[in-house]
ChimeraX commands (.cxc) that place a marker at each C-alpha (Angstrom):
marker #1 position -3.74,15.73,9.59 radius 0.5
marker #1 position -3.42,12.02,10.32 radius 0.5
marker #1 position -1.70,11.06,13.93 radius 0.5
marker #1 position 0.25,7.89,15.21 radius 0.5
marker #1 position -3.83,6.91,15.89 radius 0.5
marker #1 position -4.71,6.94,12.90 radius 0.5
marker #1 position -2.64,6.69,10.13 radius 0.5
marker #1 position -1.87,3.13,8.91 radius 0.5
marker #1 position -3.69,1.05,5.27 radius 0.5
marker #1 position -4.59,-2.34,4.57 radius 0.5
marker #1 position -2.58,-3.56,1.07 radius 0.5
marker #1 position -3.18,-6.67,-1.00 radius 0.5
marker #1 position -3.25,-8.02,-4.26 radius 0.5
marker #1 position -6.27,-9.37,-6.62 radius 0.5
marker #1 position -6.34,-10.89,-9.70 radius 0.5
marker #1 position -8.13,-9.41,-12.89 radius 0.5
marker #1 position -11.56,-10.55,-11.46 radius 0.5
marker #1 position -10.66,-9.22,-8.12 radius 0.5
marker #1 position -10.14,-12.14,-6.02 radius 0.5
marker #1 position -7.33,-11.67,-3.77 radius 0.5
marker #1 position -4.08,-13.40,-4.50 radius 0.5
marker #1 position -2.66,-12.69,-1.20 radius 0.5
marker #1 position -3.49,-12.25,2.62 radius 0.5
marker #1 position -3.85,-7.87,3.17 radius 0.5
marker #1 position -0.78,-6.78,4.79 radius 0.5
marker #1 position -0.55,-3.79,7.28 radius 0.5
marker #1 position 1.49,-0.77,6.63 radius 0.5
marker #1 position 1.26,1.88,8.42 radius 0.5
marker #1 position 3.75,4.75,7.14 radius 0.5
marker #1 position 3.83,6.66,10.28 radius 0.5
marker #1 position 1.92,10.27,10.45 radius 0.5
marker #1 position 4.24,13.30,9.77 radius 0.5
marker #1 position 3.75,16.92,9.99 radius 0.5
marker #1 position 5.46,17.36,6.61 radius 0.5
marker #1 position 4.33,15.39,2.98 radius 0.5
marker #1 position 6.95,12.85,1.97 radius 0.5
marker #1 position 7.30,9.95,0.28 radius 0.5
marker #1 position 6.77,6.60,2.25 radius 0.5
marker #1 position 7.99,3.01,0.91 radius 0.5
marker #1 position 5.94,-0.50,0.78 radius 0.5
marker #1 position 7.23,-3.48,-0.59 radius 0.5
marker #1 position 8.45,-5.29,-2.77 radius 0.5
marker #1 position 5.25,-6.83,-4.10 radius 0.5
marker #1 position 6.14,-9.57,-6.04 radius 0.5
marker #1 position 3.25,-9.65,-9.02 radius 0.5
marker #1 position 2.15,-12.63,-10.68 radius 0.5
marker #1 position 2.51,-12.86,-14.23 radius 0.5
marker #1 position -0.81,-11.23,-15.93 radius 0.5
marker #1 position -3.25,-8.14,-14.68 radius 0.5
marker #1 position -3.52,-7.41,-10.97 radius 0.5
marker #1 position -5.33,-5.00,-8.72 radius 0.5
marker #1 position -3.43,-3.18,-6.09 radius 0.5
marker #1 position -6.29,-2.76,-3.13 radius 0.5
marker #1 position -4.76,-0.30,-0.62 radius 0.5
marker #1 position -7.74,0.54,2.21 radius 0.5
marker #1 position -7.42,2.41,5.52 radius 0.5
marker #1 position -7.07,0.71,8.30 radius 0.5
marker #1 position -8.43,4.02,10.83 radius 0.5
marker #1 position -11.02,6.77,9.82 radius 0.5
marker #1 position -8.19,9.54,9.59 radius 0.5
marker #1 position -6.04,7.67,7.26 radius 0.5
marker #1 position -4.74,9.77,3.90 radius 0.5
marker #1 position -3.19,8.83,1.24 radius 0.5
marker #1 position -2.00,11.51,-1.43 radius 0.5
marker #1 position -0.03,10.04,-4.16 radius 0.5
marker #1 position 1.15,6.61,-5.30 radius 0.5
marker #1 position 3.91,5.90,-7.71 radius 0.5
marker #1 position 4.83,2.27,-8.59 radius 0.5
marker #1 position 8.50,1.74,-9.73 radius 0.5
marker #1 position 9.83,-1.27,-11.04 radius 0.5
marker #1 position 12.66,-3.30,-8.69 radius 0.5
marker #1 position 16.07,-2.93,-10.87 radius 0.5
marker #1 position 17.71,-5.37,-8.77 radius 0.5
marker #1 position 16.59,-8.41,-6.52 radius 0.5
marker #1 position 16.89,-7.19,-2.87 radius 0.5
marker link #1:1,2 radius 0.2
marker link #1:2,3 radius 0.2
marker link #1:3,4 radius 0.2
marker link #1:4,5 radius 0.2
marker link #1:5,6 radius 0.2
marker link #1:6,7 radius 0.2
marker link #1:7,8 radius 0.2
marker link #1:8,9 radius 0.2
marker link #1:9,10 radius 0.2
marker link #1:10,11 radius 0.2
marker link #1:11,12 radius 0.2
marker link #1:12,13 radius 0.2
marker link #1:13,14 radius 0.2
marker link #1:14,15 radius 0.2
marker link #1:15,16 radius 0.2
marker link #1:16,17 radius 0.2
marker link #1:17,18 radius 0.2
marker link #1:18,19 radius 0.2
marker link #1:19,20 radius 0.2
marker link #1:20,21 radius 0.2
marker link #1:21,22 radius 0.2
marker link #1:22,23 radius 0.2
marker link #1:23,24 radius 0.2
marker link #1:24,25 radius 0.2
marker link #1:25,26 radius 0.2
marker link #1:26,27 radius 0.2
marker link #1:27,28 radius 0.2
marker link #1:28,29 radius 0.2
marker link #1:29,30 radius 0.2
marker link #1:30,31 radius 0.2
marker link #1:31,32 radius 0.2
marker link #1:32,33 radius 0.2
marker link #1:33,34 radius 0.2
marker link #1:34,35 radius 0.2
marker link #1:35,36 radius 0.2
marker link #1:36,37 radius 0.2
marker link #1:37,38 radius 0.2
marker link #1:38,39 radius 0.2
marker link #1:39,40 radius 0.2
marker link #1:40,41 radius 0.2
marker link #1:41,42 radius 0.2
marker link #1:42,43 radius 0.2
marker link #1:43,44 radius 0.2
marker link #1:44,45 radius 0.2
marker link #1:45,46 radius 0.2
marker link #1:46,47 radius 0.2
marker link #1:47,48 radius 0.2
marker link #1:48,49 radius 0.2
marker link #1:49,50 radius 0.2
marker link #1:50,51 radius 0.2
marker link #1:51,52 radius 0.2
marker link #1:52,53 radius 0.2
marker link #1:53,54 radius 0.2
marker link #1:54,55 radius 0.2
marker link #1:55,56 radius 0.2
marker link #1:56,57 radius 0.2
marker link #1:57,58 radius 0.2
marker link #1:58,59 radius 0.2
marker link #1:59,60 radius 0.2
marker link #1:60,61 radius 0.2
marker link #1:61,62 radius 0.2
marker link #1:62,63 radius 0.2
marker link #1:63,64 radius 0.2
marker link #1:64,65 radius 0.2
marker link #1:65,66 radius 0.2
marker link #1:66,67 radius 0.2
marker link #1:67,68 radius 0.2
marker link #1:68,69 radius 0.2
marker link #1:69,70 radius 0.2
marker link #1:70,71 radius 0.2
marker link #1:71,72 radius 0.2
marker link #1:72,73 radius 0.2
marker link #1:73,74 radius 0.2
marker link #1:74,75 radius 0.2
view
């Protein structure tokens, strides 16, 4: 199980050639003892393909499940 120590990503965007359109951003989604879901954003995507890169940041990083939504309304 991940702890506070390890248990954060590294997220950016790339284009459709992989080129990143954007510096990586932290998030680290705090460790729990129990699965749930865990919110990043909003990514605001250029028009066109992109790649969503998410890396860990720490060896113990985990990452089960990822479910992009679209925003309904501007935040």
């Amino acid at each position: 199980m991940p702890t506070p120590k390890d248990d954060s990503f590294w997220v950016t965007l790339a284009d459709a050639q992989g080129q990143a359109t954007a510096a990586p951003a932290l998030w680290s989604p705090e460790a729990l003892a129990e699965w749930t879901w865990r919110e990043f954003g909003p990514l605001d995507l250029p028009a066109g393909r992109s790649q969503l890169i998410i890396a860990e940041r720490e060896d113990g990083s985990k990452l089960d499940c990822l479910r992009l939504v679209p925003l309904l309304e501007t935040p």
